[in-house]
C-alpha positions in Angstrom: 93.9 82.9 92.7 91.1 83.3 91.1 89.5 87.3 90.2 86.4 86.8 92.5 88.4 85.3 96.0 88.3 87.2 99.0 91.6 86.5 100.2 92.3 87.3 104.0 95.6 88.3 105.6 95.2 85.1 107.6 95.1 83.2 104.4 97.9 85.0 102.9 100.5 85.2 105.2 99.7 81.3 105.3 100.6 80.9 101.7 103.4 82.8 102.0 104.4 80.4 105.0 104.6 77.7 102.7 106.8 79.3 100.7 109.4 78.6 103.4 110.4 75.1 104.6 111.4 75.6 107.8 109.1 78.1 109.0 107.5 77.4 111.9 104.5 79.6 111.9 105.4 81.7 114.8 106.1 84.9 112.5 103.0 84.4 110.9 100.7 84.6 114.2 102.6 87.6 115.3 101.6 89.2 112.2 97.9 88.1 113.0 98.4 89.8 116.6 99.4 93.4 114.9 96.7 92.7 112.2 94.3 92.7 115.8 96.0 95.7 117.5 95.3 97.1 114.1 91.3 96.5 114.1 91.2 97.3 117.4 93.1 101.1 117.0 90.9 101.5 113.8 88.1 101.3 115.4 88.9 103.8 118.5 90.1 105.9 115.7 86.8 106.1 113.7 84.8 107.0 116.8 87.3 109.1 118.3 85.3 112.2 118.5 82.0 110.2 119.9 84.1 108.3 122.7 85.7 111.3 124.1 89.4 110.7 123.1 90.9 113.7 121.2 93.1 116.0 122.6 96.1 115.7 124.8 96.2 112.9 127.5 98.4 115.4 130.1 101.7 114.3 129.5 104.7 113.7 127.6 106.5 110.5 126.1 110.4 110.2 126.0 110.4 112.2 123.0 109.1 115.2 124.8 106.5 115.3 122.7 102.5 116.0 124.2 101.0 112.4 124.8 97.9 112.0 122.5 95.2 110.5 124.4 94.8 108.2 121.5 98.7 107.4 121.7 97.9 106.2 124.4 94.8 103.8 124.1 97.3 102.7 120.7 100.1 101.9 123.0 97.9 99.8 124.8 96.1 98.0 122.0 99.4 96.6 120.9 101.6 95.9 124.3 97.7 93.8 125.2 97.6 91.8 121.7 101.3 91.3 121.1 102.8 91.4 124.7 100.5 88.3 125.8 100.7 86.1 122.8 103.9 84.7 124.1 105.5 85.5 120.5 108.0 88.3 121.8 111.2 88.5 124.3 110.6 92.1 124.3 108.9 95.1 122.8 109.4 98.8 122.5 107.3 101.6 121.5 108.3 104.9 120.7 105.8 106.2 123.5 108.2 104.3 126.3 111.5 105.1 128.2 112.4 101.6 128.3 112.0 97.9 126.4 109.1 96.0 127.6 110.2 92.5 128.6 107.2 90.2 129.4 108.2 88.2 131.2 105.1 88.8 133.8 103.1 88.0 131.1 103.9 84.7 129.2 107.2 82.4 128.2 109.2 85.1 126.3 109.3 84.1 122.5 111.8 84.6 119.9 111.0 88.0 118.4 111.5 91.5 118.9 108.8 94.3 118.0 110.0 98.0 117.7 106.7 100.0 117.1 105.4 103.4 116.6 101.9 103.0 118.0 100.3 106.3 116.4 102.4 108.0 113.9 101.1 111.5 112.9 98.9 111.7 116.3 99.7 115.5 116.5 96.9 115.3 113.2 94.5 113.4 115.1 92.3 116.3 116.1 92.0 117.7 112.5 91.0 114.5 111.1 93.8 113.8 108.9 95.0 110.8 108.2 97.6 108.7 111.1 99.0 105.2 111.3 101.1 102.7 113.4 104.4 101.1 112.0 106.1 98.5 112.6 109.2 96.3 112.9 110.2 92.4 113.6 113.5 91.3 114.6 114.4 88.0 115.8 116.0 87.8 119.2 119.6 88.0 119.6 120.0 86.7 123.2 119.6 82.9 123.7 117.0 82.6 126.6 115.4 84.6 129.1 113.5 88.0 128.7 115.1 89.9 125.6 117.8 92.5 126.2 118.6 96.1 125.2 121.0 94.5 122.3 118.3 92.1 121.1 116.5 95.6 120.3 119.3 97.8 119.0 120.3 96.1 115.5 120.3 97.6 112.1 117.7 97.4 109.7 119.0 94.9 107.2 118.6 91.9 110.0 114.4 92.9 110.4 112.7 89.8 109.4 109.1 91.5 108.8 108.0 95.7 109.2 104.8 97.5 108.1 102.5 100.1 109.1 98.7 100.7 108.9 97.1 104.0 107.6 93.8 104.5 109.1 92.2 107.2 106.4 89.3 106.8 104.6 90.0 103.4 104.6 92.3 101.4 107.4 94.9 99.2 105.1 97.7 97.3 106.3 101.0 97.0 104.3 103.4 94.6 105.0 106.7 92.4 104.3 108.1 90.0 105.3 110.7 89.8 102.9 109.2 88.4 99.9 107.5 91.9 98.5 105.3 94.1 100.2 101.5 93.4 100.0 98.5 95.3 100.7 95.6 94.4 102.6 92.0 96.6 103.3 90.1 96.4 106.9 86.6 95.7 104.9 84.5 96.4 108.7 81.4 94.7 107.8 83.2 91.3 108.1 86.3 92.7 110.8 88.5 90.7 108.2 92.1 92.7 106.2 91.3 91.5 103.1 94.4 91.3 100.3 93.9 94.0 97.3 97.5 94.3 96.3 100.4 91.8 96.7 103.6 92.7 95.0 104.0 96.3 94.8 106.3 98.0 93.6 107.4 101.8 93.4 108.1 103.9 90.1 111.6 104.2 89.9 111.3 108.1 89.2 108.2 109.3 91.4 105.5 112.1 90.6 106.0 114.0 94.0 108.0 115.1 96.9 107.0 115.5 100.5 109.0 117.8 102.5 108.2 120.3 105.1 109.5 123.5 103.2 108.3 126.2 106.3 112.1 124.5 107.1 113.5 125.1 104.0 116.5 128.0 105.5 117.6 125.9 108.3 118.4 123.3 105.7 122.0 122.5 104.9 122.5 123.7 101.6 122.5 120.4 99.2 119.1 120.0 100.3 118.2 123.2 99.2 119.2 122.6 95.5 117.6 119.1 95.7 114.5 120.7 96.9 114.8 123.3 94.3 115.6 121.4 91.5 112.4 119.4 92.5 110.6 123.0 92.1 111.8 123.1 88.8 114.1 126.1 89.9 117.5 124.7 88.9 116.2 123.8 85.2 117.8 120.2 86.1 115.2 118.6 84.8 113.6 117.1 88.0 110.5 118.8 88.6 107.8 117.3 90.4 104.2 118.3 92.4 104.6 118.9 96.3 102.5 116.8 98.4 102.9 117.0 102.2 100.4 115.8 104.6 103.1 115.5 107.8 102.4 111.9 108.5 104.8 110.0 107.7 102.2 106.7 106.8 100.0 108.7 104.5 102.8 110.5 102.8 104.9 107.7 102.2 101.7 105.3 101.2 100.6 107.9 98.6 104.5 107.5 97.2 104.9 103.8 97.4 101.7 103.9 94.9 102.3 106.3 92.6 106.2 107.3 93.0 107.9 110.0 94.9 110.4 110.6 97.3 109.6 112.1 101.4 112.5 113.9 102.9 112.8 115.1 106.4 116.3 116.5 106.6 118.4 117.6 109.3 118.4 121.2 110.1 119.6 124.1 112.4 117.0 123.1 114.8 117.2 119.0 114.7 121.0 118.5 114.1 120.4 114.8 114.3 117.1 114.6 112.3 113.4 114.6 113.6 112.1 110.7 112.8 113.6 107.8 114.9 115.6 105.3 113.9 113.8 102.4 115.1 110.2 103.1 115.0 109.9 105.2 111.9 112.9 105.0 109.7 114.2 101.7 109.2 110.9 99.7 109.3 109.7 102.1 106.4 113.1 101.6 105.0 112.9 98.2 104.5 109.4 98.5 102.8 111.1 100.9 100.4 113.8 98.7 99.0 111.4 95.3 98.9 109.1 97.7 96.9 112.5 98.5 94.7 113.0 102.0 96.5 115.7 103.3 98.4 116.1 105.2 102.1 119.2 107.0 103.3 120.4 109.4 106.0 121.7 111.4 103.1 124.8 109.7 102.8 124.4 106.0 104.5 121.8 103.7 103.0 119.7 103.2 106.5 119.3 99.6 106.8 122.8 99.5 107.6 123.1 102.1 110.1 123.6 100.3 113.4 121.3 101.6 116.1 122.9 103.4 119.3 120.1 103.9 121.3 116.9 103.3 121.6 115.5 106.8 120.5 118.1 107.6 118.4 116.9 110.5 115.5 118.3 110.1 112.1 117.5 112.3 108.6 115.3 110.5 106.5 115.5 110.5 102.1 113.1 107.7 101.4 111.3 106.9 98.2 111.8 106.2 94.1 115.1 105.1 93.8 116.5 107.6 91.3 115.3 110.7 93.3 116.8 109.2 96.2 119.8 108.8 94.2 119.6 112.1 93.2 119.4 113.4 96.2 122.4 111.7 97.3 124.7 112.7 95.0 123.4 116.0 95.2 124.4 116.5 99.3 127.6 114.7 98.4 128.4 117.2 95.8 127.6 120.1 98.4 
């Protein structure tokens, strides 16, 4: 490839296609269907304020959580692009009770999407930068609409997960198993346009992200870890805080320059604050193709097995040697 080629996502993923013998091009258009829900939540996103679509839509999700207005419209943007395309048996966003099984819509296809529509949306009035992620399985089930079980496997069986930041610039990072690759919405043209293929994270990162107003409902391991990250335990593992509380940002600015995000569980979320499905172990995956590691603390999470739909889990995810260090850190109590 030469210095001076503009290299679409379209283009790329269609290299990467023929990579694989037996592909049969059916993950590739999905991943050109998010790439559109993409463009089209950037731009509701850049004229948020203009439109009329801050501020709280009125109600709450499953979660319990205050419905965005923009949640919603994201929600939206995806179930219309990916939901008609006839590419999924069924679909689930963290803003729904239950899967989404198209079969209204189209011939169900042979993959599942698990998505969080607008990650960080509680930041959407200040301005700060959000993002959707994602994650591909392929169906379980043989035929017909997909199932609750098609939806609920670990993280080690996802076939493709990725999110998209919408900051000062809207990139799209992505895997499908062979690296993770970066790609920049350039708006003149409407086009994601590829300006990093192959990342991969420092083994021992700069920063760590953690929300430290929660630092004494922490179990105590975490406590050292975080301290020793302060430079407060003199065990040699200092680093700067950053913490934007969005997941998306804070783990893109660590994929890039190395660092671990935490998000423990405490007296207040005994079971952890991020889900599973939507959050965890599609970011997961992107960690360890980028040579990171995630865990629960304890459990690497692409092998945790899924119980529920909206199952909450503690999240470690970054540079593997902090995450390692973190791990034998709670182990040690």
């Amino acid at each position: 490839m030469s210095d001076h080629e503009l290299v679409t996502i379209e283009r790329f993923i269609h290299r990467q296609e023929k990579l694989h013998g037996g592909a049969t091009g059916e993950l590739s258009d999905l991943l050109y269907d998010i790439a559109l829900a993409a463009k089209v939540i950037a731009r509701q996103v850049r004229s948020a304020g203009l439109l009329g679509v801050l501020g709280s839509a009125g109600a709450r999700n499953v979660q319990g959580e205050d419905q965005q207005k923009l949640d919603v419209i994201a929600n939206d943007a995806v179930k219309d692009t990916v939901g008609r395309s006839g590419r999924v048996a069924v679909m689930v966003s963290e803003e729904d009770d239950e899967p989404l099984a198209p079969e209204a819509w189209t011939t169900p296809g042979k993959y599942v999407l698990l998505y969080d529509p607008l990650d960080g949306s509680s930041n959407i009035d200040v301005n700060i930068p959000i993002g959707t992620i994602f994650s591909v399985h392929r169906r379980i089930s043989e035929s017909g609409p997909g199932t609750l079980a098609d939806c609920l496997q670990p993280g080690h069986k996802q076939v493709a997960a990725g999110y998209v930041l919408y900051g000062s610039s809207t990139v799209l990072v992505y895997s499908a198993g062979g690296g993770v690759h970066a790609f920049t919405l350039e708006p003149n043209i409407g086009e994601f346009l590829l300006h990093q293929s192959g990342i991969r994270m420092p083994t021992v990162g700069k920063y760590y992200s953690v929300n430290e107003s929660n630092y004494t409902r922490w179990p105590k391991p975490y406590q050292k870890a975080v301290d020793a990250f302060k430079g407060v335990s003199g065990k040699g593992q200092e680093k700067s805080a950053r913490y934007i509380g969005s997941l998306v940002a804070d783990f893109h600015r660590n994929l890039l320059t190395g660092g671990i995000f935490l998000y423990p569980a405490d007296a207040k979320s005994p079971q952890g604050k991020l889900r599973l499905l939507y959050e965890a172990a599609p970011m997961a995956f992107l960690a360890e193709q980028a040579g990171g590691a995630a865990s629960d603390g304890t459990r690497r999470i692409l092998d945790v097995v899924p119980s529920e739909l909206h199952q909450r889990i503690p999240l470690v995810i970054g540079s593997k040697s902090d995450v390692d260090f973190v791990m034998k850190t709670v182990a040690a109590g």
